[in-house]
TIRO-151062 format. One record per residue (C-alpha): x, y, z; residue in three letters. Coordinates in steps of 0.1 Angstrom, whole numbers, plus 5000, padded with zeros to 4 digits. Each point is the difference from the previous one (the first is absolute). Example, Ala and Ser with C-alpha at 12.3 -4.5 7.8 and 13.67 -1.06 7.14 Angstrom:
512349555078ALA 501450344993SER 
***
This chain:
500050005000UNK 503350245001UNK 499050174967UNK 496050055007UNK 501650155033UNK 502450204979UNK 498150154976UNK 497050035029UNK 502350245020UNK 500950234965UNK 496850024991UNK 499250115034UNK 502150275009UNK 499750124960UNK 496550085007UNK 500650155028UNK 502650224982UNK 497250094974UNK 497950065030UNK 502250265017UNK 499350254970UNK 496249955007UNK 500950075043UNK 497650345008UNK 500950005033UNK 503549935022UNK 498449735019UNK 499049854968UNK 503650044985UNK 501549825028UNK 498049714999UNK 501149954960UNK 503650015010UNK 499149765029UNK 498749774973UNK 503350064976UNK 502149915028UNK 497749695006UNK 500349904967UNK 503850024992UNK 500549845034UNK 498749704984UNK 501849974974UNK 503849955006UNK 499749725025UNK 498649784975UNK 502050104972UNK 502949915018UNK 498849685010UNK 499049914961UNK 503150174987UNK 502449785020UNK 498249714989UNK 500050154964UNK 503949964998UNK 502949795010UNK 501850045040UNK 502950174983UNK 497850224981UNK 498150165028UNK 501350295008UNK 500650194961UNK 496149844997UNK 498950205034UNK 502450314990UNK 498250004968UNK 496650035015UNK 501250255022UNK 501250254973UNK 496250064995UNK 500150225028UNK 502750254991UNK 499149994964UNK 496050035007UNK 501150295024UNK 501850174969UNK 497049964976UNK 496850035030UNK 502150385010UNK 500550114968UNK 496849904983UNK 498050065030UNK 501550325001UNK 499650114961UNK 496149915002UNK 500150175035UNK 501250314983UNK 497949994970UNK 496249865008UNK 500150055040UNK 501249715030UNK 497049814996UNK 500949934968UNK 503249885003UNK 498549705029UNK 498049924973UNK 501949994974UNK 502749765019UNK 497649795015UNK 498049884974UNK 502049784980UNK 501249805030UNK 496549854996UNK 501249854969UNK 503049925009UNK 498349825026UNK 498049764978UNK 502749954978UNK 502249885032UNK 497149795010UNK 499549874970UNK 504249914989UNK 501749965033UNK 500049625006UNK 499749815031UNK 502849745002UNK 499049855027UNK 497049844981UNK 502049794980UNK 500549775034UNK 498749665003UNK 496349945014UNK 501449835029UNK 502850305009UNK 497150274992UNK 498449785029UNK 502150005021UNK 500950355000UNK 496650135006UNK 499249795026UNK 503450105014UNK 499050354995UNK 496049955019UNK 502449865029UNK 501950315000UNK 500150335013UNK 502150154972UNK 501150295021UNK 500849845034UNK 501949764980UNK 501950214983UNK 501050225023UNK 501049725025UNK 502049854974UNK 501650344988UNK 500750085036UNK 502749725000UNK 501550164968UNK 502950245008UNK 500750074969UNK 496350144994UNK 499850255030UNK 503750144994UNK 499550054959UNK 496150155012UNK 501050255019UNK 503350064980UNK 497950094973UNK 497750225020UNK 503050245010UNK 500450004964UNK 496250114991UNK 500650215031UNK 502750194982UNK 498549974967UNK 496450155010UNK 501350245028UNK 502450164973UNK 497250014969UNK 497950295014UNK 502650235007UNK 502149944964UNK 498150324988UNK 500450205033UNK 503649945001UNK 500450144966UNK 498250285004UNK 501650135032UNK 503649934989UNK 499950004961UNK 497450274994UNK 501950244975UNK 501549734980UNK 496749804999UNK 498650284987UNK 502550064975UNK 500149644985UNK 496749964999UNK 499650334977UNK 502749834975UNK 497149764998UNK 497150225001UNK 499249895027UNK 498950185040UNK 502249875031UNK 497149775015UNK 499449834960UNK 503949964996UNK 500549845034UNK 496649794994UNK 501149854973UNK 503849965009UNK 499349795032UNK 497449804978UNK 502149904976UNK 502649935026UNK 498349755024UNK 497849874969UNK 503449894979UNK 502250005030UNK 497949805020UNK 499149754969UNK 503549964993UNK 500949935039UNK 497649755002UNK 500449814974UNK 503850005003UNK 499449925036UNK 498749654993UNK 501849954970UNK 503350025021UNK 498449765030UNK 498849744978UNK 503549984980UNK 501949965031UNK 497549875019UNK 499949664982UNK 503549915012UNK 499450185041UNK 496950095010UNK 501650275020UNK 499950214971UNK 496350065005UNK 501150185032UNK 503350144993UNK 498750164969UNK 497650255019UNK 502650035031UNK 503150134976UNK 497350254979UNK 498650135036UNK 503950105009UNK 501050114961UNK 497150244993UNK 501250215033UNK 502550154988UNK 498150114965UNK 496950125019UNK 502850245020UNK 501750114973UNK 496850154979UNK 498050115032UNK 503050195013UNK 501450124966UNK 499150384990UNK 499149894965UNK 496149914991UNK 501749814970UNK 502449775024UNK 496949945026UNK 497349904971UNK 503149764984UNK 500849875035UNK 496749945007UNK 498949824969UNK 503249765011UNK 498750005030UNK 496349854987UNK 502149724981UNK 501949905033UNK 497250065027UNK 498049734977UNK 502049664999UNK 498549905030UNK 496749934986UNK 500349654978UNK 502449875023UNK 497850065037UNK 496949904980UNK 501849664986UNK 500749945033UNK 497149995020UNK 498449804971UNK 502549775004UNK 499849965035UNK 496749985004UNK 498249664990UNK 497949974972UNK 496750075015UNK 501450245020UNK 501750244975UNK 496750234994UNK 499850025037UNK 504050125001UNK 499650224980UNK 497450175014UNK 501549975035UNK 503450204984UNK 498450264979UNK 497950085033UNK 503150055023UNK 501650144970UNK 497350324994UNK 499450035035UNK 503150135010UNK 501150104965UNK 496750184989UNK 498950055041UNK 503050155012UNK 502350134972UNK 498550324989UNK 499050075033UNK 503449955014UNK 501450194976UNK 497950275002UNK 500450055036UNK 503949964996UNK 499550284975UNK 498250235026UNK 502549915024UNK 503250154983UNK 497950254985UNK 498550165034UNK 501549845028UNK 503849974988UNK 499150374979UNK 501449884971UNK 497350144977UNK 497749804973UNK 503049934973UNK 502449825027UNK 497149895022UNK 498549764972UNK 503749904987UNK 500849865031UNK 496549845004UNK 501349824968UNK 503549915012UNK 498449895034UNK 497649814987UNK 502749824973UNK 502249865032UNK 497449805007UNK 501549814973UNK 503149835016UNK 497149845026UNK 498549844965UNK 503149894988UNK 500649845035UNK 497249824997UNK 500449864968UNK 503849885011UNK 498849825028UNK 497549814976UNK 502749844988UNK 500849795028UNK 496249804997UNK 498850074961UNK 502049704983UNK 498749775025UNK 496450165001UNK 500150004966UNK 500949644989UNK 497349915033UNK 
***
């Protein structure tokens, strides 16, 4: 049923994308955003689960990367088609306009994406779903996972990582704007092209590209070593987390707008890796029946301190040197950033000590 779920979830939080444009009231525009998040919550853990199965052990982690570059890339196209329509025929138009035609992408998923699983015998089909009304799918999995080191350490790793990742996103603009004004301004004229535009579509096309390329590379890398150590699954993500420190520095302290946007797009490539290679591994880890489960359990502890705590972390931090420290709005929201990046070495601790547990986790 992983593909009627699938395509259930986009056709779900599509309409209620389309609905937001009809939303008259604030109430009634936070209740179609409660059903988008619904909806795309639904929809990774089972594609996970039916991509691992999909493709070969030592193919896991460029197939879940490659998934994953959906996000950056539909981020690109959502921001700057949402924000064309936006311009030209009104908001309302625009969460229309992007949520419509994941309704048909959503019967064409249901109606292509195969179930593998079906191709079992009539006995193991049996057996599975009685083993499954015996269950309690999530008591079982997370008593299971609870015994896997590996998963907990890589989890939590990875939500340092989001923590980073989201906490730094809002505040891309603001940083620019307080520290880069003038030259902003100026490169965005060459394009014709106002300050806010410019930077808009700068950091899109950074994170979209940056971030595609990251990912991708990111499991590409793990899955090449990984087939000869397992460790590589960890040590990939542990050596990027130290490596993109010194680049994030370099362009958030440098007094060029050209150097920080370059360094920063760098940065997008680096600060991504870690996605195929932590999402291989909990799939891995996790048995069979269990994967779906995992994955939810990981992209929950992932967005709750990534997306829960990052921007507001970083926020506060910014407020902090800003007013407290009196280091005004330019210095007080580059040190946010910088603050907020250290948090790094904690990931990149987390991933090393992985490496004592995953190969034997991993062959378990």
């Amino acid at each position: 049923h992983r593909p009627f779920i699938i395509a259930a979830a986009l056709a779900l939080w599509s309409l209620f994308t389309a609905l937001c444009g009809f939303a008259q009231t604030f109430a009634q525009l936070l209740l179609a955003r409660i059903g988008v998040g619904v909806g795309e919550a639904g929809c990774t853990p089972p594609a996970h689960s039916l991509i691992v199965d999909y493709v070969p052990k030592e193919k896991r982690a460029s197939a879940l990367a490659f998934y994953a570059m959906g996000t950056p890339l539909g981020g690109l196209v959502g921001m700057t088609l949402g924000g064309l329509i936006a311009d030209a025929y009104g908001w309302r138009m625009a969460f229309i306009v992007c949520g419509l035609p994941g309704l048909l992408l959503a019967a064409i998923a249901g109606l292509t994406l195969i179930e593998p699983r079906i191709r079992a015998s009539a006995d193991e089909l049996r057996a599975r779903a009685q083993q499954m009304r015996d269950a309690k799918p999530f008591r079982e999995a997370l008593a299971t996972l609870r015994k896997k080191r590996t998963f907990w350490l890589v989890a939590f790793a990875a939500a340092i990582k989001a923590f980073i990742g989201y906490g730094q996103a809002p505040f891309a603009a603001s940083f620019f704007y307080r520290n880069h004004l003038e030259e902003v301004t100026a490169l965005g004229a060459m394009f014709g092209l106002a300050p806010g535009g410019f930077l808009g579509l700068s950091l899109g096309l950074m994170a979209g590209i940056g971030g595609a390329i990251g990912s991708f590379a990111g499991g590409a890398i793990a899955d090449r070593y990984g087939s000869r150590d397992y460790r590589a699954y960890v040590s990939v993500p542990a050596v990027a987390s130290v490596v993109i420190m010194p680049v994030f520095l370099f362009g958030v302290l440098s007094p060029s707008a050209v150097v920080a946007l370059l360094s920063l797009f760098f940065g997008a490539i680096i600060g991504t890796l870690w996605y195929g290679p932590v999402y291989a591994t909990a799939q891995t880890i996790a048995p069979p029946h269990m994967r779906a489960t995992a994955s939810a359990i990981l992209l929950f502890i992932i967005n709750l301190i990534g997306l829960g705590l990052g921007p507001l972390a970083t926020g506060a931090l910014s407020d902090m040197f800003a007013i407290t420290f009196g280091m005004g709005e330019g210095e007080g929201v580059r040190w946010a950033l910088i603050t907020a990046s250290l948090t790094g070495f904690v990931a990149a601790g987390l991933f090393w000590l992985a490496r004592k547990s995953i190969r034997a986790e991993m062959e378990g």
